[in-house]
Backbone bond lengths (Angstrom), bond angles and torsions (degrees), N, CA, C in turn:
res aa  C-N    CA-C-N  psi(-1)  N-CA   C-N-CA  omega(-1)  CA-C   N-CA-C  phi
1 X - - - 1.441 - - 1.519 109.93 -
2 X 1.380 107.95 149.62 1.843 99.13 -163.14 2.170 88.27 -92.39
3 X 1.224 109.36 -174.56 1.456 101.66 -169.33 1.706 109.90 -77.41
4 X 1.185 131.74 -15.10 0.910 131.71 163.28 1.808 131.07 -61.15
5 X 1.325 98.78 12.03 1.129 115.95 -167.10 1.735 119.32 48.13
6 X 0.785 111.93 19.55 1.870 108.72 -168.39 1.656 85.68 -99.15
7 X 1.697 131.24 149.10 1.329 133.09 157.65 1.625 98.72 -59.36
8 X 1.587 107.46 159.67 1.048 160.44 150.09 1.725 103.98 -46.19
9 X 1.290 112.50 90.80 1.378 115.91 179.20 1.877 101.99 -52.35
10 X 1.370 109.99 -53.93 1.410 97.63 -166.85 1.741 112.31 -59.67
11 X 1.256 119.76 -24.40 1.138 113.23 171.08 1.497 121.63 -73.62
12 X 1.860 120.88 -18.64 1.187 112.89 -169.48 1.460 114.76 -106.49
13 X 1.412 108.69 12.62 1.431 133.47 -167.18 1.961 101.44 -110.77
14 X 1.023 98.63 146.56 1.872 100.39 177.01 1.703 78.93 -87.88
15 X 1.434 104.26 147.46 1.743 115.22 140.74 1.410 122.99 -54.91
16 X 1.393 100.34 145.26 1.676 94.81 170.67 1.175 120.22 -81.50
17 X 1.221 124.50 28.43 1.983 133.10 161.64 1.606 88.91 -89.72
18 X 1.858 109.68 -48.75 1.459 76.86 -162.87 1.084 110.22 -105.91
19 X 1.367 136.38 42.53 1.551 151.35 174.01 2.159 81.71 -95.49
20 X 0.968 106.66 -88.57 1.109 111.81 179.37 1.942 128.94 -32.75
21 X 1.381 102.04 -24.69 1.368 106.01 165.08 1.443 102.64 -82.41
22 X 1.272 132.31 -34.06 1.549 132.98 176.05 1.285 96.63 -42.23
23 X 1.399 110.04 -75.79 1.542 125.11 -164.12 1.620 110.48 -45.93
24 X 1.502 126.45 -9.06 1.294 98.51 -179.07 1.598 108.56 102.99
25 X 1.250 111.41 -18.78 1.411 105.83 171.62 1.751 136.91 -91.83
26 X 1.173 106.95 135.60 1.648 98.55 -164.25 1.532 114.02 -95.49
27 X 1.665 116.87 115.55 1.004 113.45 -134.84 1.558 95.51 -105.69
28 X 1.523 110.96 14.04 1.610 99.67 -158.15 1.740 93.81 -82.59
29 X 0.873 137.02 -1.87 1.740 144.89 -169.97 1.266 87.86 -83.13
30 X 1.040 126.70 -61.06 2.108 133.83 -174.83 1.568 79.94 -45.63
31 X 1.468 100.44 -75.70 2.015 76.54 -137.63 1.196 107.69 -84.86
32 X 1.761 134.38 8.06 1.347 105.39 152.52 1.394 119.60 -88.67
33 X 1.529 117.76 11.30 1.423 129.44 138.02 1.777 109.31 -24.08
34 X 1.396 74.05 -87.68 1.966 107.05 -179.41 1.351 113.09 -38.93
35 X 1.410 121.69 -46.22 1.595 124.04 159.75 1.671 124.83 -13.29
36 X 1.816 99.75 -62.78 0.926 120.57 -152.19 1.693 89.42 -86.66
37 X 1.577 95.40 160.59 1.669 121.72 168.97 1.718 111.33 -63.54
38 X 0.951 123.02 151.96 1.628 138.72 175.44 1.545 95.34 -49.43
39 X 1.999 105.42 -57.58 1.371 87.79 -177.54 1.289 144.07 -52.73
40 X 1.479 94.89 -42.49 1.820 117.76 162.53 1.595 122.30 -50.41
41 X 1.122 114.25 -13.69 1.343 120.63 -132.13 2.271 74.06 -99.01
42 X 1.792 90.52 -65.69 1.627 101.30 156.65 1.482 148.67 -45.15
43 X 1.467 104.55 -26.23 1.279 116.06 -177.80 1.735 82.06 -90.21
44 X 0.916 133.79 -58.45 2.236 114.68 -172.04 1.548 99.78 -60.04
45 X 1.179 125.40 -8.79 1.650 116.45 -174.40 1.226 103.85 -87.81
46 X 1.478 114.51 -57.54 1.294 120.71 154.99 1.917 131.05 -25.00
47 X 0.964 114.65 -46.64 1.251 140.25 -148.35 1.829 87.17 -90.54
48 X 1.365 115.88 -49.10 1.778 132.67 -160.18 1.253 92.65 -74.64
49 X 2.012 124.83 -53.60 1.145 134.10 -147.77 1.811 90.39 -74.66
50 X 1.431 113.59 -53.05 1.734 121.06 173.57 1.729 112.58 -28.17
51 X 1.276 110.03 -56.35 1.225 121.64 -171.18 1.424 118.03 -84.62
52 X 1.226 121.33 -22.03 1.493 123.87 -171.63 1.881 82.12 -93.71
53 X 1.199 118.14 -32.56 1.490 96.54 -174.22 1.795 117.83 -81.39
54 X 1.166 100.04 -19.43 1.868 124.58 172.11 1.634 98.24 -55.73
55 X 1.276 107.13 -58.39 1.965 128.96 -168.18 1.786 86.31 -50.71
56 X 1.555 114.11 -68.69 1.134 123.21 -147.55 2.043 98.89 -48.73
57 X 1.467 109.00 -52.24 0.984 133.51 -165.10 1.431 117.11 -64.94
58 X 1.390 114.88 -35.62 1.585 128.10 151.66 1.662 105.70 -67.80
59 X 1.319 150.04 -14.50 1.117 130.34 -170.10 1.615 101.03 -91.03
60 X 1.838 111.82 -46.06 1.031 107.46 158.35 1.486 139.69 -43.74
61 X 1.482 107.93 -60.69 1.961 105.27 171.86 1.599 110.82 -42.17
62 X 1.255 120.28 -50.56 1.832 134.34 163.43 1.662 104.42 -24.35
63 X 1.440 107.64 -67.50 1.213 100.58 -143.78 1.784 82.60 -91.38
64 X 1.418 146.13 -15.30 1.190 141.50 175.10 2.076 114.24 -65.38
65 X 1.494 82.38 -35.39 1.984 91.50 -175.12 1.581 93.66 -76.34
66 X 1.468 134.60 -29.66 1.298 123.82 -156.86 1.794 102.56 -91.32
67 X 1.362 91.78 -14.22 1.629 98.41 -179.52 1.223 115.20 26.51
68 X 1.531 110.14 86.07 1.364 124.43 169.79 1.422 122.62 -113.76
69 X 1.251 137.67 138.71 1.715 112.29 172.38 0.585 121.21 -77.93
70 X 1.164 163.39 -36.40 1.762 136.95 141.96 1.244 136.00 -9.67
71 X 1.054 117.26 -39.51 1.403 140.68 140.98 1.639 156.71 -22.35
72 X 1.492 84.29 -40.26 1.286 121.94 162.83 1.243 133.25 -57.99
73 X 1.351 98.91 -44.55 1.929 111.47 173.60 1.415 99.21 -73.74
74 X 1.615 126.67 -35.31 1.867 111.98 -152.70 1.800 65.68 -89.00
75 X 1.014 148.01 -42.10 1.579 106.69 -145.93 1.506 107.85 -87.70
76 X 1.466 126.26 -4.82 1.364 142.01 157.69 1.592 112.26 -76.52
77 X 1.339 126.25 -8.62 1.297 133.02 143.05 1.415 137.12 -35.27
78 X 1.653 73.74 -72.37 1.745 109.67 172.95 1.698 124.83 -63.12
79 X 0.951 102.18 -33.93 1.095 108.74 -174.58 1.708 116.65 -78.05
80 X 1.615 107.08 -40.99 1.268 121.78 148.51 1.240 125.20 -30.44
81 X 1.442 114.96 -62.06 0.891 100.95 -171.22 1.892 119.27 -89.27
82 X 1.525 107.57 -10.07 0.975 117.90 152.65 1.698 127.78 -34.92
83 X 1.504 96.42 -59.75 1.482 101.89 175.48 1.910 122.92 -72.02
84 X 1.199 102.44 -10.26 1.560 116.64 178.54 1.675 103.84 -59.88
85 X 1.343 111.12 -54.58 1.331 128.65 -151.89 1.868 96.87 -86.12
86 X 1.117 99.62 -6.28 2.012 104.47 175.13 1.815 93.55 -107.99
């Protein structure tokens, strides 16, 4: 107890690891997140952002070779947003 007699919030409070283990969430991905260096941390962000934009870019050629009309709007989507990110 600090001298004011009042508890110690951090002691009367759960952490938010274990608020978050309550909830169901599995936290070991965070902290071998946290493990890693800033740089590291960028080079897998890097690495996700490469590939999720590769994915995006194959879904388009897909849906351009299958030439469907329906189609038309998501690959005018894509492309949008393609050009956002330039």
């Amino acid at each position: 107890m600090k001298p004011n007699n009042k508890p110690s919030r951090r002691r009367s409070l759960p952490s938010a690891w274990t608020r978050a283990k309550a909830c169901g969430i599995d936290i070991s991905l965070l902290k071998a997140n946290l493990r890693l260096t800033v740089a590291e941390r960028l080079l897998r962000h890097d690495a996700a952002l490469r590939s999720m934009l590769s994915l995006r870019d194959a879904v388009k050629d897909a849906k351009k070779a299958m030439n469907r009309p329906r189609d038309q709007e998501a690959i005018l989507q894509l492309e949008a947003l393609r050009e956002r990110e330039d």
